[in-house]
N, C-alpha and C positions, 0 to 999 in steps of 0.2 A: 390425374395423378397430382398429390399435393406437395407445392412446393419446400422445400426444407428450411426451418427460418436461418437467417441467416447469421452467423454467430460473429459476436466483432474482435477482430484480431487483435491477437496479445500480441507485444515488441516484446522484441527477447534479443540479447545481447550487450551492447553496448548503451549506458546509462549518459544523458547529455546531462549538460552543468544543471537546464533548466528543472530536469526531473530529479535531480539533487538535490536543489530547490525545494522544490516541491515532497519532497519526501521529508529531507530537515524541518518545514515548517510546520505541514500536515500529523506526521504520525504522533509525535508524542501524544495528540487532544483525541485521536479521530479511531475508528475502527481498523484494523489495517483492510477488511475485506473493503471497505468504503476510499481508503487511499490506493491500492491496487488497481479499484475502477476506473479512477480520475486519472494516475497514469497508465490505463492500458495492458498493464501488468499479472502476471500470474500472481498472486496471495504469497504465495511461498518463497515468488523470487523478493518480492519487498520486503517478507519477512527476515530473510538473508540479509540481502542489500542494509536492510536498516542496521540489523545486530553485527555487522561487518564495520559500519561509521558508529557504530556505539550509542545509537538512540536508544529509547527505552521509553516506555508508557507515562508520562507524569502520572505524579501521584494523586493528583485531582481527579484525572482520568481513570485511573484504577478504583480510587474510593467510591466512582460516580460508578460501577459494575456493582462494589460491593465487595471489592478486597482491598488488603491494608498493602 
């Protein structure tokens, strides 16, 4: 029987200073699915969390996809 891989756990609930941090400095430059990974996080809940403290994609980052 083959083992099932094993999947690595998302943190859900309560957000520390550190990933505060970490989400303030990261998101505006980086993928959110790429910031998510690094804190452990579902995509969706970053996505929240971010547009909740009011971050936003710089514009650098946006132009570098290919929108204005």
């Amino acid at each position: 029987m083959a083992k099932k891989a094993k999947r690595k756990k998302l943190i859900k609930g309560t957000w520390l200073r550190n990933d505060l941090d970490t989400l303030r400095r990261l998101f505006p430059n980086n993928p959110t699915a790429e910031v998510a990974a690094k804190l452990g996080r579902p995509t969706d809940a970053v996505k929240k969390k971010a547009s909740r403290m009011g971050l936003r994609k710089s514009k650098k980052y946006m132009k570098s996809l290919g929108r204005t």
